[in-house]
mmCIF file of the protein (N, C-alpha, C, O) and its ligand, coordinates in Angstrom:
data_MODEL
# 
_entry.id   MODEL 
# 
loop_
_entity.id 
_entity.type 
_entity.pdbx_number_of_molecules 
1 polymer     1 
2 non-polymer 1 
# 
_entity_poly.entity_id                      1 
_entity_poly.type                           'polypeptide(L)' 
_entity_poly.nstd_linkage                   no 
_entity_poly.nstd_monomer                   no 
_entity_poly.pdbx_seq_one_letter_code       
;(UNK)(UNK)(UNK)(UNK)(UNK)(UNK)(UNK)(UNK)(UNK)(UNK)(UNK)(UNK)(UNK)(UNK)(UNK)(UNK)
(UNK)(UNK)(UNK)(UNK)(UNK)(UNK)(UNK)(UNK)(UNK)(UNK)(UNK)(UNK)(UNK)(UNK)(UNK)(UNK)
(UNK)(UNK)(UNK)(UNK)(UNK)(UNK)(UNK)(UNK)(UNK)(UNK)(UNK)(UNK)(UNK)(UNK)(UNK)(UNK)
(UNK)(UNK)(UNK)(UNK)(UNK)(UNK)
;
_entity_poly.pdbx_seq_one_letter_code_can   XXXXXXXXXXXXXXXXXXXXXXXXXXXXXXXXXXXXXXXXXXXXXXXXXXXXXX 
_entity_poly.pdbx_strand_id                 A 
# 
loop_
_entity_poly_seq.entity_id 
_entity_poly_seq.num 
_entity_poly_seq.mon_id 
_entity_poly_seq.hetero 
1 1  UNK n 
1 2  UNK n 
1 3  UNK n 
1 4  UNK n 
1 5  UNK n 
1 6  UNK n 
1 7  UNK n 
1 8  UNK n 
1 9  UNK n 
1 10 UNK n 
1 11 UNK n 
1 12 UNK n 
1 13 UNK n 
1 14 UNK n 
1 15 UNK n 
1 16 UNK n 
1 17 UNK n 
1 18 UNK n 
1 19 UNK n 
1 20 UNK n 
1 21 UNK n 
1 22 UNK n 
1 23 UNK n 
1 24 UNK n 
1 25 UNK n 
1 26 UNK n 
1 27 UNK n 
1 28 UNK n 
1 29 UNK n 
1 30 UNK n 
1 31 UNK n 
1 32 UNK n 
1 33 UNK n 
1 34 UNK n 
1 35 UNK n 
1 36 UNK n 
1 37 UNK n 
1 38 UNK n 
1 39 UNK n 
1 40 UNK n 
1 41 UNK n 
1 42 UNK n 
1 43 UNK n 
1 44 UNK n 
1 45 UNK n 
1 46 UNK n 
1 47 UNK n 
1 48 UNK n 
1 49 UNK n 
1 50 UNK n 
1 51 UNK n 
1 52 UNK n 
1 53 UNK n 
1 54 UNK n 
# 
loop_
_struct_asym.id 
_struct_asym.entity_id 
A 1 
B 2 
# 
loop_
_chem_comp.id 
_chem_comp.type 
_chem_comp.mon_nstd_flag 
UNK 'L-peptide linking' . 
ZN  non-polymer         . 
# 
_pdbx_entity_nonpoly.entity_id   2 
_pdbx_entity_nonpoly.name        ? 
_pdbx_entity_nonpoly.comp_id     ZN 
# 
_pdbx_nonpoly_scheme.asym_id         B 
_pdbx_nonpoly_scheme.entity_id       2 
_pdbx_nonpoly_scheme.mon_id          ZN 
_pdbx_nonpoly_scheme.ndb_seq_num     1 
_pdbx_nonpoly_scheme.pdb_seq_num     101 
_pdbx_nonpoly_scheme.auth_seq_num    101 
_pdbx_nonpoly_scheme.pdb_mon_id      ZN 
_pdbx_nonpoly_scheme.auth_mon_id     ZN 
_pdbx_nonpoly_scheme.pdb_strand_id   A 
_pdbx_nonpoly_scheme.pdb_ins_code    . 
# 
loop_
_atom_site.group_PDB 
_atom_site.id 
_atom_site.type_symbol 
_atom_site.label_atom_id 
_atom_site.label_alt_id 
_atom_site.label_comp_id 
_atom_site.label_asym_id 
_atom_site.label_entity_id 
_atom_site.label_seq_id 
_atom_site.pdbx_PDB_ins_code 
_atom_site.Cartn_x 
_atom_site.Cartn_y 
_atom_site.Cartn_z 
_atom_site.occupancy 
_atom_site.B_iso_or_equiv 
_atom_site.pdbx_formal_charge 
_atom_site.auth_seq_id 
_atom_site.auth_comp_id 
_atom_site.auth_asym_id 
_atom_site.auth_atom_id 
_atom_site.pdbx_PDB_model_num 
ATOM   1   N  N  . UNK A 1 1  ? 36.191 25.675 -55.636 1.00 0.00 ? 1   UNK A N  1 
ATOM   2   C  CA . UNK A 1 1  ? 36.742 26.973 -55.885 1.00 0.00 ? 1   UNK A CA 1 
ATOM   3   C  C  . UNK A 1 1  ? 35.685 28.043 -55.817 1.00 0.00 ? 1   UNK A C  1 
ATOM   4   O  O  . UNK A 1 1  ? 35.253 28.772 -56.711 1.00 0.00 ? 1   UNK A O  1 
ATOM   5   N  N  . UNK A 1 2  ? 35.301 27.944 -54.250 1.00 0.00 ? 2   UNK A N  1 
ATOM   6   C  CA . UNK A 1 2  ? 34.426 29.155 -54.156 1.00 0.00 ? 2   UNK A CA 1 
ATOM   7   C  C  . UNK A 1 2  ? 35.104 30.570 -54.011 1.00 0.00 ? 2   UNK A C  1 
ATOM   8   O  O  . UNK A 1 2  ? 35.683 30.791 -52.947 1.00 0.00 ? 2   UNK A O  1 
ATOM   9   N  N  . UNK A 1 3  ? 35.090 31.383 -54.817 1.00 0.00 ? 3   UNK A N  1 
ATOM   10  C  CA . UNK A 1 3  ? 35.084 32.603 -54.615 1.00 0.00 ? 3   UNK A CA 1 
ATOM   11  C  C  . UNK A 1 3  ? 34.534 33.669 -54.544 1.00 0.00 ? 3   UNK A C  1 
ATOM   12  O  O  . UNK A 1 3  ? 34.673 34.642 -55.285 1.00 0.00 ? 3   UNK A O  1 
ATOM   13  N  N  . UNK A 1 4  ? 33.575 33.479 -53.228 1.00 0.00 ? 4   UNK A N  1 
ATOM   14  C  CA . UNK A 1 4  ? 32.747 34.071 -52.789 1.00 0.00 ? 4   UNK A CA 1 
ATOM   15  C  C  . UNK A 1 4  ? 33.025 35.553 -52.630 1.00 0.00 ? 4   UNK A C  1 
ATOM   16  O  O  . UNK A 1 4  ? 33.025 35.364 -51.414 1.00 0.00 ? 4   UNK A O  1 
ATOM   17  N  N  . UNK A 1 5  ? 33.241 36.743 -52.724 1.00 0.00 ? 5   UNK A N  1 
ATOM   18  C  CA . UNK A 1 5  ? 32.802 38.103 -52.068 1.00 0.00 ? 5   UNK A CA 1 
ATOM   19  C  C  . UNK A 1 5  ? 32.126 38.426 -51.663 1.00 0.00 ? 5   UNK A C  1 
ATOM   20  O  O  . UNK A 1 5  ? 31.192 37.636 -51.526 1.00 0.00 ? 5   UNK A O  1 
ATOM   21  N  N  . UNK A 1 6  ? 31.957 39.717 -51.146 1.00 0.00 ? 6   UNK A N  1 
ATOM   22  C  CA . UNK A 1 6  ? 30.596 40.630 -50.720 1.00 0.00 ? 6   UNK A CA 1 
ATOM   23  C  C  . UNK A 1 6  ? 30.604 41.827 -51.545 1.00 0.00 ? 6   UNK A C  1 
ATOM   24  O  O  . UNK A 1 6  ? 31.521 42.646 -51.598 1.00 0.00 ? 6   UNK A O  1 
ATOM   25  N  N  . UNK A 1 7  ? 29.550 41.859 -52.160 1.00 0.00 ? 7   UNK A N  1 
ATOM   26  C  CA . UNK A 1 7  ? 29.082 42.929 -53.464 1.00 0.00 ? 7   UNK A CA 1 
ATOM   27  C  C  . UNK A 1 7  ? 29.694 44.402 -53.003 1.00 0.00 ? 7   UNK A C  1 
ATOM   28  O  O  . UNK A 1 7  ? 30.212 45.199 -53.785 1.00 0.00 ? 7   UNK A O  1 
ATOM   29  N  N  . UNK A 1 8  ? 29.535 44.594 -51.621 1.00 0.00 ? 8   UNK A N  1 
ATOM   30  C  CA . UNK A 1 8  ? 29.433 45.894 -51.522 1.00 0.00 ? 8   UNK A CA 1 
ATOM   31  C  C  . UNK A 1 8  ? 31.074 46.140 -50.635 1.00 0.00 ? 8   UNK A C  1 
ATOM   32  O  O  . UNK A 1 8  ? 31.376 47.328 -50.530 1.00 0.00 ? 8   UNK A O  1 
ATOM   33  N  N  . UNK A 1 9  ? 31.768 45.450 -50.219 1.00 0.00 ? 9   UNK A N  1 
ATOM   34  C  CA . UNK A 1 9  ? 33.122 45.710 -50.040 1.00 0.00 ? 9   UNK A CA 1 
ATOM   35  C  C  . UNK A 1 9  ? 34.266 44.712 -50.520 1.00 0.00 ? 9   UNK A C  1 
ATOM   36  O  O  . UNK A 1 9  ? 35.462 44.983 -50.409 1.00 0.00 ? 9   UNK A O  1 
ATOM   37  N  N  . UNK A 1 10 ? 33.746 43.459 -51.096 1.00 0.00 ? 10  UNK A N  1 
ATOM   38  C  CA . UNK A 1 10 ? 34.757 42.691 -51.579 1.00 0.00 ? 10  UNK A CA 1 
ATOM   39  C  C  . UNK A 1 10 ? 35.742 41.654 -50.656 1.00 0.00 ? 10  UNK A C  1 
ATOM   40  O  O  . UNK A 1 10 ? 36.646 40.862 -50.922 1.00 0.00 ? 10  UNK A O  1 
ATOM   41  N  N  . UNK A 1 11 ? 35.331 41.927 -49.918 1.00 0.00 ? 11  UNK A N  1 
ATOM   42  C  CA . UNK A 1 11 ? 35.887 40.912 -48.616 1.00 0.00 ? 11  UNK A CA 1 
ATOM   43  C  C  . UNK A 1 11 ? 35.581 39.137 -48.760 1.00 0.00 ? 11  UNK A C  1 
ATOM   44  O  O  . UNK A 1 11 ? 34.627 38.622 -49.343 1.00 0.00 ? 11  UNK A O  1 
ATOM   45  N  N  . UNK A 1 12 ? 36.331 38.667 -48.276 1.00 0.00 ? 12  UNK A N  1 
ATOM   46  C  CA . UNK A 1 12 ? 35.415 37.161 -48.925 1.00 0.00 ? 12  UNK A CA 1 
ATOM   47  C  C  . UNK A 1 12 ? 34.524 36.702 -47.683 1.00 0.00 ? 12  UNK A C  1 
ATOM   48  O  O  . UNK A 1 12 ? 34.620 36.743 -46.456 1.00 0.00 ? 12  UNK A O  1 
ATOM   49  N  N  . UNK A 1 13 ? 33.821 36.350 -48.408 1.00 0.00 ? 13  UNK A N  1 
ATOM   50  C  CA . UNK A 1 13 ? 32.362 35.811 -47.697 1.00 0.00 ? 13  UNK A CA 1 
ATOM   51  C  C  . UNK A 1 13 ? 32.723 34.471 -46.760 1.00 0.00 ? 13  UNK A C  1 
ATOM   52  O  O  . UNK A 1 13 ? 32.039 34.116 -45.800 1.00 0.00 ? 13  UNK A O  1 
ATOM   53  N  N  . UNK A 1 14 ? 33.711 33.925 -47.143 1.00 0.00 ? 14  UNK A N  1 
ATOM   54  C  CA . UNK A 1 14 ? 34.181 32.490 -46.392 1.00 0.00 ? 14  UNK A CA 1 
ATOM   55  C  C  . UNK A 1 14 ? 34.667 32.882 -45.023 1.00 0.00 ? 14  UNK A C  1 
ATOM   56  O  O  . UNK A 1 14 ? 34.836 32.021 -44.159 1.00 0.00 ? 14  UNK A O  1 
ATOM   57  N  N  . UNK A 1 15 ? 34.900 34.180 -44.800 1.00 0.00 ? 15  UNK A N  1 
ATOM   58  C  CA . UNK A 1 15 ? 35.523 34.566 -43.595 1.00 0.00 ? 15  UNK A CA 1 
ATOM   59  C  C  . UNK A 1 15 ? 34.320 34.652 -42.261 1.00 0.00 ? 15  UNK A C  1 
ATOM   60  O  O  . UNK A 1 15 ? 34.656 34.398 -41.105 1.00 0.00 ? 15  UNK A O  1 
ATOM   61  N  N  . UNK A 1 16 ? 33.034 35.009 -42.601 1.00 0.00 ? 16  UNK A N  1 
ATOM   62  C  CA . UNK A 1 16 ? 32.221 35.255 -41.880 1.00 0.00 ? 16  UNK A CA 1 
ATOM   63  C  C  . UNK A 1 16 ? 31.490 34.014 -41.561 1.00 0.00 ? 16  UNK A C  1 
ATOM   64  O  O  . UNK A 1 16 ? 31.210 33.261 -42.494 1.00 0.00 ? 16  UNK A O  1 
ATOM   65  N  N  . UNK A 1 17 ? 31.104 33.671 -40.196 1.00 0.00 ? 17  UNK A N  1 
ATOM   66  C  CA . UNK A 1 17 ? 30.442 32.262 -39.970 1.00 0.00 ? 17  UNK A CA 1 
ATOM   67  C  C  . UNK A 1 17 ? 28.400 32.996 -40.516 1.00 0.00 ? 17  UNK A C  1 
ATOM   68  O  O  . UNK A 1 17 ? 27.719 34.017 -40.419 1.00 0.00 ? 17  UNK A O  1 
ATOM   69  N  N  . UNK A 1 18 ? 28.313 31.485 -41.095 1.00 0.00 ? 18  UNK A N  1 
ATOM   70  C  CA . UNK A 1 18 ? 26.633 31.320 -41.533 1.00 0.00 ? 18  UNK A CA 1 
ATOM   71  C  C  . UNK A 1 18 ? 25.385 31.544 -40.257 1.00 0.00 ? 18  UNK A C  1 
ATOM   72  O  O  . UNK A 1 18 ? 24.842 30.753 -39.486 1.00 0.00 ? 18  UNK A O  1 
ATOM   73  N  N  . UNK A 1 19 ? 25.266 32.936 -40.471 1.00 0.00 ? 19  UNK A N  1 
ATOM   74  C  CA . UNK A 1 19 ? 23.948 33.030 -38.827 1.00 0.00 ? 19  UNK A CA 1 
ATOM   75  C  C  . UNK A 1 19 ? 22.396 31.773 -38.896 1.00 0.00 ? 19  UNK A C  1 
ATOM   76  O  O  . UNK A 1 19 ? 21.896 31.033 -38.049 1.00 0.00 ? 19  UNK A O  1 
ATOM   77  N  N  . UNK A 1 20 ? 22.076 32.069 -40.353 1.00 0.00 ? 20  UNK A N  1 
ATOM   78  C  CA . UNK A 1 20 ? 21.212 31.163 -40.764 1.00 0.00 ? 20  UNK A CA 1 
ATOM   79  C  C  . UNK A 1 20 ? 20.901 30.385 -41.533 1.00 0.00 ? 20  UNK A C  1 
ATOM   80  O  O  . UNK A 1 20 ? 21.281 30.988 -42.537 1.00 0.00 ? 20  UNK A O  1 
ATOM   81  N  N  . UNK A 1 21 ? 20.341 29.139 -42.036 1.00 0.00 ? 21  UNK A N  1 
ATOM   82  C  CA . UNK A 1 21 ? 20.276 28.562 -43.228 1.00 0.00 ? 21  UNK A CA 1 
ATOM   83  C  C  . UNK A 1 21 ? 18.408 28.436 -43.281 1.00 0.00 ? 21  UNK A C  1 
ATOM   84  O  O  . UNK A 1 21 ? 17.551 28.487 -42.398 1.00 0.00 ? 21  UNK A O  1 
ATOM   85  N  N  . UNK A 1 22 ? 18.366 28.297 -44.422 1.00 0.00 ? 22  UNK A N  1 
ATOM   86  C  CA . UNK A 1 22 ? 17.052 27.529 -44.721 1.00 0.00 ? 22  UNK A CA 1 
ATOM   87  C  C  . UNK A 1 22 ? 17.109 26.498 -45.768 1.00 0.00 ? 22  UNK A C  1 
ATOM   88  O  O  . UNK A 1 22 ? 18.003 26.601 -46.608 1.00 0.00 ? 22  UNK A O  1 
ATOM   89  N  N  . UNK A 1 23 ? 16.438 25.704 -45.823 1.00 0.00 ? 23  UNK A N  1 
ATOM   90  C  CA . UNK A 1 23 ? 16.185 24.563 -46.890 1.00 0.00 ? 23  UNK A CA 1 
ATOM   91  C  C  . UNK A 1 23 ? 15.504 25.106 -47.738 1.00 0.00 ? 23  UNK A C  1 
ATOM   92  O  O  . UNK A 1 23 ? 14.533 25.641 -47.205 1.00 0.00 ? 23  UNK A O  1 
ATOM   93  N  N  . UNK A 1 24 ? 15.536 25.283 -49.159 1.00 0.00 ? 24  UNK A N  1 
ATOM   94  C  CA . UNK A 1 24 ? 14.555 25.661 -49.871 1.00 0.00 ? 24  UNK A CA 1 
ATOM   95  C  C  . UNK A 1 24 ? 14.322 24.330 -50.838 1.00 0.00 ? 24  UNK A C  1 
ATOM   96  O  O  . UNK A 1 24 ? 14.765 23.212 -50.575 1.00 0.00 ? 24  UNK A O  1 
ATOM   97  N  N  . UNK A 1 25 ? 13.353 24.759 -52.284 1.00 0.00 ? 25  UNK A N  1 
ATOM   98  C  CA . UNK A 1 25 ? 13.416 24.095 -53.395 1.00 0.00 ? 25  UNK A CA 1 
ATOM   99  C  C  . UNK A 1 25 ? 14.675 23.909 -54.417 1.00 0.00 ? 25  UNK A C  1 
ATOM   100 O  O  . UNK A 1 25 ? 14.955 23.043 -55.247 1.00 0.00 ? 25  UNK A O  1 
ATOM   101 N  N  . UNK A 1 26 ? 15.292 25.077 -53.995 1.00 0.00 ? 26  UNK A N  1 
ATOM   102 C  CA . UNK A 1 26 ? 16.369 25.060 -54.742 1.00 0.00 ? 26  UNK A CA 1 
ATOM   103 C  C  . UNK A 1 26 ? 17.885 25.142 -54.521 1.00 0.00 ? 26  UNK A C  1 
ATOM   104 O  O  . UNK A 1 26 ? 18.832 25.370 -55.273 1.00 0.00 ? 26  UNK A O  1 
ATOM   105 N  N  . UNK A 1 27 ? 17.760 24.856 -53.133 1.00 0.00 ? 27  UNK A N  1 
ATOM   106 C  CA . UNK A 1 27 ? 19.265 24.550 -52.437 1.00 0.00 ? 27  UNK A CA 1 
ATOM   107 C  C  . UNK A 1 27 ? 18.981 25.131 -51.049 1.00 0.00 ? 27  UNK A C  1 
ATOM   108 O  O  . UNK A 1 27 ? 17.853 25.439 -50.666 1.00 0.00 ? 27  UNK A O  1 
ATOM   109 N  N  . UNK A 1 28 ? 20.288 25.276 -50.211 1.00 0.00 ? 28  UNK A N  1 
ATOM   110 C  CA . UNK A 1 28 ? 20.207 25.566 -49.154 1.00 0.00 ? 28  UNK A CA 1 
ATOM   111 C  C  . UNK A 1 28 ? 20.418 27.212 -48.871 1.00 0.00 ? 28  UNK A C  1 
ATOM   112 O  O  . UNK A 1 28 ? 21.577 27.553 -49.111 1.00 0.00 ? 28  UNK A O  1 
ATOM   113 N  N  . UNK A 1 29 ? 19.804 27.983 -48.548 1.00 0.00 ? 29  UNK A N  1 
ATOM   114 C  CA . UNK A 1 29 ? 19.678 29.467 -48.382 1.00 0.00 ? 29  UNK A CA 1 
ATOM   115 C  C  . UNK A 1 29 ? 20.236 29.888 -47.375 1.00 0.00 ? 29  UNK A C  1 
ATOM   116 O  O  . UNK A 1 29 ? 19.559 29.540 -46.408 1.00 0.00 ? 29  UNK A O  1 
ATOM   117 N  N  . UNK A 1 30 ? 21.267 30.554 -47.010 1.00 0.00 ? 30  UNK A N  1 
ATOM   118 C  CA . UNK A 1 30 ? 22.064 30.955 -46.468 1.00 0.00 ? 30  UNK A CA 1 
ATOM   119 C  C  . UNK A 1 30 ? 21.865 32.318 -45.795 1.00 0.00 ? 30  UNK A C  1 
ATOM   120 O  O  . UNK A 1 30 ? 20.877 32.891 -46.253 1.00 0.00 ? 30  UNK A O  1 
ATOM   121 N  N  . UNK A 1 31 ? 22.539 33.038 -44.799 1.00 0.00 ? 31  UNK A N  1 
ATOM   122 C  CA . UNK A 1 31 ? 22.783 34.364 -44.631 1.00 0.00 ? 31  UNK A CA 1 
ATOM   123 C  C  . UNK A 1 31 ? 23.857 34.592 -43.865 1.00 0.00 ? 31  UNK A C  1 
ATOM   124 O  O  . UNK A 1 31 ? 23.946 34.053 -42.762 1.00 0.00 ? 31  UNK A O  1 
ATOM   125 N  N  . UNK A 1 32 ? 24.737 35.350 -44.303 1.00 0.00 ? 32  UNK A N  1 
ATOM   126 C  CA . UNK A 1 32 ? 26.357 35.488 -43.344 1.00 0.00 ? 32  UNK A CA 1 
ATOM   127 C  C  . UNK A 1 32 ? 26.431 36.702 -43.174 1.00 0.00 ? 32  UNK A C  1 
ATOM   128 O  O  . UNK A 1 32 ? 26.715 37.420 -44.133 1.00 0.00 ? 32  UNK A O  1 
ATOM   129 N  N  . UNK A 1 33 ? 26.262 37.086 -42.271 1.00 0.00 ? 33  UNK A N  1 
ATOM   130 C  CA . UNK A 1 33 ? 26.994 38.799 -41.785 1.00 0.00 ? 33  UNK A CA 1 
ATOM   131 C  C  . UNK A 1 33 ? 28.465 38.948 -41.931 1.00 0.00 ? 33  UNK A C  1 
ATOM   132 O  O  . UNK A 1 33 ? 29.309 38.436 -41.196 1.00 0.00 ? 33  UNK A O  1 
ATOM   133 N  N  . UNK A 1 34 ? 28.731 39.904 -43.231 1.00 0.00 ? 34  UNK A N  1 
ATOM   134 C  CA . UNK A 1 34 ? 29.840 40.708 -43.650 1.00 0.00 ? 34  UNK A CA 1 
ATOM   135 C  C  . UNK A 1 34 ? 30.078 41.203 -42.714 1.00 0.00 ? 34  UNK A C  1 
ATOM   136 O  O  . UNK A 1 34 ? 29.214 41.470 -41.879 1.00 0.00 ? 34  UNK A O  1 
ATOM   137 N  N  . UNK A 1 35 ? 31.781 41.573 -42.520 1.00 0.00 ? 35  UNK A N  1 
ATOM   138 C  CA . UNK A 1 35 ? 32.131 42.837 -41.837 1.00 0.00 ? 35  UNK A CA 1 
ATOM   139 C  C  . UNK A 1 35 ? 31.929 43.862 -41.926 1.00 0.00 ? 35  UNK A C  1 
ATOM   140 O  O  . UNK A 1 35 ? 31.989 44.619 -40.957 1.00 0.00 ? 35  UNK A O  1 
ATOM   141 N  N  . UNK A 1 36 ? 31.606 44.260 -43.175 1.00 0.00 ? 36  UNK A N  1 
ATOM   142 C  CA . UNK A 1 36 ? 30.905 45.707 -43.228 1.00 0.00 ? 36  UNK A CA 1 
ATOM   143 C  C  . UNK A 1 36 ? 29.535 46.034 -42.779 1.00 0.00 ? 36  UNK A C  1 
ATOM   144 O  O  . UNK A 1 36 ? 29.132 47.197 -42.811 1.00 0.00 ? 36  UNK A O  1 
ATOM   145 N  N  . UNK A 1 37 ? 28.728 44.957 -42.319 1.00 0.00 ? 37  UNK A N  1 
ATOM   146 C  CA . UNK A 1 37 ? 27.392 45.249 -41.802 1.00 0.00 ? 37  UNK A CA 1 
ATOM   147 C  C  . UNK A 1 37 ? 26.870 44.637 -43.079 1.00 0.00 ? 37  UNK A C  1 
ATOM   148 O  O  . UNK A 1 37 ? 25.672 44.901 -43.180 1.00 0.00 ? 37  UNK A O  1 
ATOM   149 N  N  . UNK A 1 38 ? 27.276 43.981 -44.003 1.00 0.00 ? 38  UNK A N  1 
ATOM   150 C  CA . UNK A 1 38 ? 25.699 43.559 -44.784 1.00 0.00 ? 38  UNK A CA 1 
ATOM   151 C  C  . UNK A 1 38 ? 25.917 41.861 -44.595 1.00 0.00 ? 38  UNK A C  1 
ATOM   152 O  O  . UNK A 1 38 ? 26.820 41.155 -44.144 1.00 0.00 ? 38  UNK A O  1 
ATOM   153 N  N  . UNK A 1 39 ? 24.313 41.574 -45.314 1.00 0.00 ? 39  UNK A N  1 
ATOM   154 C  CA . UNK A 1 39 ? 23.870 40.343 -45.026 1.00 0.00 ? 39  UNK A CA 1 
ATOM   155 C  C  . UNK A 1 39 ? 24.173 40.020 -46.304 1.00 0.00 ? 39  UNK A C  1 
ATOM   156 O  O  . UNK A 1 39 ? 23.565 40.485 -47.268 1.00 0.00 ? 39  UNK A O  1 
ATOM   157 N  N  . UNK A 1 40 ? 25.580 38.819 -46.420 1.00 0.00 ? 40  UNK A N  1 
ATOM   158 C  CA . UNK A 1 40 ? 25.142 38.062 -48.122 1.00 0.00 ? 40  UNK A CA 1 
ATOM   159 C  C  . UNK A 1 40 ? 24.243 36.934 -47.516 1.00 0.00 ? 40  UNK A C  1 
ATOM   160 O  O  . UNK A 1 40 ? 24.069 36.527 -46.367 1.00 0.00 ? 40  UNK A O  1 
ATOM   161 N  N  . UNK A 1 41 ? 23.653 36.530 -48.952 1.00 0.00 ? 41  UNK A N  1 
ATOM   162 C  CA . UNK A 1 41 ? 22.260 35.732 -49.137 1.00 0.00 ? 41  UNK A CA 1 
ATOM   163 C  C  . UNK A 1 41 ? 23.397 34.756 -50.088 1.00 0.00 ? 41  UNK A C  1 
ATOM   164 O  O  . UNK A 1 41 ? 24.276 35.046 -50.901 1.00 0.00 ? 41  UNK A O  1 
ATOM   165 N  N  . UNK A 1 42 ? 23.002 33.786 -49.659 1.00 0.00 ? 42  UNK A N  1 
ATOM   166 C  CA . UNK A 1 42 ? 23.728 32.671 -50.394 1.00 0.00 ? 42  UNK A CA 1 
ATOM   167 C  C  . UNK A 1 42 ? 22.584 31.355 -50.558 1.00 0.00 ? 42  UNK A C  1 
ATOM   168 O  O  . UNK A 1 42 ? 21.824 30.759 -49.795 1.00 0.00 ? 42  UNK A O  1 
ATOM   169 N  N  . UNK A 1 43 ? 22.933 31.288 -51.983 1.00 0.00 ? 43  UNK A N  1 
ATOM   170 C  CA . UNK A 1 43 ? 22.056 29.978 -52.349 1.00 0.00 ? 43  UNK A CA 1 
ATOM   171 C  C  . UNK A 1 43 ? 22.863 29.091 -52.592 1.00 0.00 ? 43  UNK A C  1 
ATOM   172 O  O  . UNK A 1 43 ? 23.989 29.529 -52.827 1.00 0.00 ? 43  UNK A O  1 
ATOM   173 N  N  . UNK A 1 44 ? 22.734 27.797 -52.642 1.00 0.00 ? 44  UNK A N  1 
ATOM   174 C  CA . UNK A 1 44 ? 24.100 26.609 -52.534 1.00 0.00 ? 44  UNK A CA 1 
ATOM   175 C  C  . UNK A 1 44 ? 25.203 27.155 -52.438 1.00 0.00 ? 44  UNK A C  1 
ATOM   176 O  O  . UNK A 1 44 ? 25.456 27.749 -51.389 1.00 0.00 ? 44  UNK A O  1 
ATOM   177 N  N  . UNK A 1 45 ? 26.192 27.112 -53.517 1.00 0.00 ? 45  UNK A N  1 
ATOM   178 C  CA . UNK A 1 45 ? 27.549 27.835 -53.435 1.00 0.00 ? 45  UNK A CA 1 
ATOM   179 C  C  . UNK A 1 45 ? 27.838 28.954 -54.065 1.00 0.00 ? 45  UNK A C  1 
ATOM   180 O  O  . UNK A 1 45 ? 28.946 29.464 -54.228 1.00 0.00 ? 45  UNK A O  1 
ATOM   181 N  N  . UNK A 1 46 ? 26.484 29.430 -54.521 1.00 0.00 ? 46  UNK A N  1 
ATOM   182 C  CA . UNK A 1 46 ? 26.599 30.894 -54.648 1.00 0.00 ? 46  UNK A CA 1 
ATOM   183 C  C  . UNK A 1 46 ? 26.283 31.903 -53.910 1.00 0.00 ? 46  UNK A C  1 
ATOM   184 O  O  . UNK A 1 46 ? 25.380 31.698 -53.098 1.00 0.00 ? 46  UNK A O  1 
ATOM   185 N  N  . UNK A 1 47 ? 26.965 33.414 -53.952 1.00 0.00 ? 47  UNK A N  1 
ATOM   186 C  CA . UNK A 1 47 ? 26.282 34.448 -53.307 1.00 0.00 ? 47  UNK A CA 1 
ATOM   187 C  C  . UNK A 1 47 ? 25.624 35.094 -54.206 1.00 0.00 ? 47  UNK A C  1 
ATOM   188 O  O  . UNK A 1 47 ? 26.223 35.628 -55.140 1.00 0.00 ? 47  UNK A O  1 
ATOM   189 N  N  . UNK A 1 48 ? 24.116 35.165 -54.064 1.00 0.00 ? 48  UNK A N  1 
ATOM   190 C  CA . UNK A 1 48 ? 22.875 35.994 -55.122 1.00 0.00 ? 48  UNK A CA 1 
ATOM   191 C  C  . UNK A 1 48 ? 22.632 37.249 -54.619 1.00 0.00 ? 48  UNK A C  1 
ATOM   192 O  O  . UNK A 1 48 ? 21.938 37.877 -55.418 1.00 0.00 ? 48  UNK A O  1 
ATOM   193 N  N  . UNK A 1 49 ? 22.931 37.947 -53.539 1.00 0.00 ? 49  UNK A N  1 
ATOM   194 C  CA . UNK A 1 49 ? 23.084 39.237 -53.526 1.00 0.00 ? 49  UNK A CA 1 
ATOM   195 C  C  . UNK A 1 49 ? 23.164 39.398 -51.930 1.00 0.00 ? 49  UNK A C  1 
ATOM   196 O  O  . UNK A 1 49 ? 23.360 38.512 -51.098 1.00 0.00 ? 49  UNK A O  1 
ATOM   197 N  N  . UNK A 1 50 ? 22.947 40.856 -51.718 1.00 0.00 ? 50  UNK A N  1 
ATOM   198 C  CA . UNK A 1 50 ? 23.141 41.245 -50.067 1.00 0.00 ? 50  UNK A CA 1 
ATOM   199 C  C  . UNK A 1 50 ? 22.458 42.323 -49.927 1.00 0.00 ? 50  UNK A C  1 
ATOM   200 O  O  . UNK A 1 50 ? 22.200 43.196 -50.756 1.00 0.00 ? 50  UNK A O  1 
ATOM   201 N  N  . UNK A 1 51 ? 22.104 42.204 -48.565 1.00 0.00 ? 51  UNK A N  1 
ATOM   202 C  CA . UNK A 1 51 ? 21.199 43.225 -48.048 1.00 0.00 ? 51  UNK A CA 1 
ATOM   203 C  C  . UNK A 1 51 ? 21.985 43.814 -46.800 1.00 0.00 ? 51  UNK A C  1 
ATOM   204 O  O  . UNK A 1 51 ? 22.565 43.293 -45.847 1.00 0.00 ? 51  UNK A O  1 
ATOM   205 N  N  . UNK A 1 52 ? 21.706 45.427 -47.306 1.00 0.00 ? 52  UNK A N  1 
ATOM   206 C  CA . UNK A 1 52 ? 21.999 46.388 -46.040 1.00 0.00 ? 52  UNK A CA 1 
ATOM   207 C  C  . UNK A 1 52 ? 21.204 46.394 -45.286 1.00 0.00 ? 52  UNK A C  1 
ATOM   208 O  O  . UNK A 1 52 ? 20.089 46.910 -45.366 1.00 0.00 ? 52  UNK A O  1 
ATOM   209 N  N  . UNK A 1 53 ? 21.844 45.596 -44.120 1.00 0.00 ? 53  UNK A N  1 
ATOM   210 C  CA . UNK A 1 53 ? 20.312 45.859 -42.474 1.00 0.00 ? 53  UNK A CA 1 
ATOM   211 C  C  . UNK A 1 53 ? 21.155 47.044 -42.139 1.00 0.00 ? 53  UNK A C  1 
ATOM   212 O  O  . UNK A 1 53 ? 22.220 46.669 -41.648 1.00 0.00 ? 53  UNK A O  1 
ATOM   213 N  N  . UNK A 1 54 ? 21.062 48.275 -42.224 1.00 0.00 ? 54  UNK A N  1 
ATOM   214 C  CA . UNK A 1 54 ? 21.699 49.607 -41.304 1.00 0.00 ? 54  UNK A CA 1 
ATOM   215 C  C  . UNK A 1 54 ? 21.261 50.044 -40.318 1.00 0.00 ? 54  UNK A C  1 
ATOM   216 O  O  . UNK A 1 54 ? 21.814 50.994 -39.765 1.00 0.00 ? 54  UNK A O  1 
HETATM 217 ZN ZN . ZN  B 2 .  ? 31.031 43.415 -47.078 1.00 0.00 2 101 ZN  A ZN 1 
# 
């Protein structure tokens, strides 16, 4: 029961395919381009925040 959003329009994050992953120490690090233009940052099955590339 992920219920992922995007901080800055609320859209769900499950809709957008994953551009990148990385392996970290602490799960797998994510980045999905929102429709609104931002990047959520996802750590395992969470989203930890997003960045505006404008
Ligand atoms: Zn968004």
């Amino acid at each position: 029961m992920n219920t992922e959003s995007c901080p800055r329009c609320g859209r769900p994050a499950e809709e957008s395919a994953p551009a990148s992953r990385h392996r970290t120490g602490e799960g797998t690090l994510s980045y999905r381009r929102c429709a609104c233009g931002s990047w959520l940052v996802r750590l395992g099955e969470h989203v930890i925040g997003a960045t505006g590339t404008h």
